[in-house]
C-alpha positions as CSV (number, residue, x, y, z in Angstrom):
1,X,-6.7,-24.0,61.9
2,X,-7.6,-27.6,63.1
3,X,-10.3,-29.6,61.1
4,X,-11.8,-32.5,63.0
5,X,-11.3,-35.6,61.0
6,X,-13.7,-37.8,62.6
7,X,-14.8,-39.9,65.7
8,X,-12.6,-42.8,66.5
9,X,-14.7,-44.0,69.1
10,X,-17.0,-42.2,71.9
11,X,-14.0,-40.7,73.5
12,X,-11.5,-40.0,70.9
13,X,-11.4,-37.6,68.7
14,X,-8.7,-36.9,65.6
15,X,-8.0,-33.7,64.3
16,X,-5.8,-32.5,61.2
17,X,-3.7,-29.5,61.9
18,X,-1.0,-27.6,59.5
19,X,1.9,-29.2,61.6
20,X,0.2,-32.8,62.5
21,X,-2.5,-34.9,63.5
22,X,-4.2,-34.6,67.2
23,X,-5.5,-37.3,68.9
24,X,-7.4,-36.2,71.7
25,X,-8.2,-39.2,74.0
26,X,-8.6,-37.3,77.6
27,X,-5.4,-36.6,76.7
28,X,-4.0,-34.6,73.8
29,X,-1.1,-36.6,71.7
30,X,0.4,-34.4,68.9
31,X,1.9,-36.0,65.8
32,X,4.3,-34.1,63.5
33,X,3.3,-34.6,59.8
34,X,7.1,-35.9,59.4
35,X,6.5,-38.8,61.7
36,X,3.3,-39.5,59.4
37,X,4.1,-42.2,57.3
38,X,1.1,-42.8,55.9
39,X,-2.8,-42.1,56.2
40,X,-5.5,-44.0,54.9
41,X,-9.0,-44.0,55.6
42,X,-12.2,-46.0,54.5
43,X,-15.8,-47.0,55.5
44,X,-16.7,-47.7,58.5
């Protein structure tokens, strides 16, 4: 199951997934949670 994280901008998207993050940009990039070295997040 993939949980939308939030809007990056008007075209890209990030999603959490149980084996990475998705960054879907018109294209879809997959990132491994063991190439994650750290997430942080804030206010906009």
């Amino acid at each position: 199951m993939a949980y939308r994280l939030g809007l990056i901008s008007s075209r890209k998207v990030l999603w959490l997934d149980e084996r990475g993050l998705i960054l879907k940009n018109g294209a879809k990039i997959f990132i491994p949670w063991t190439a994650v070295l750290r997430v942080s997040g804030g206010e906009p």
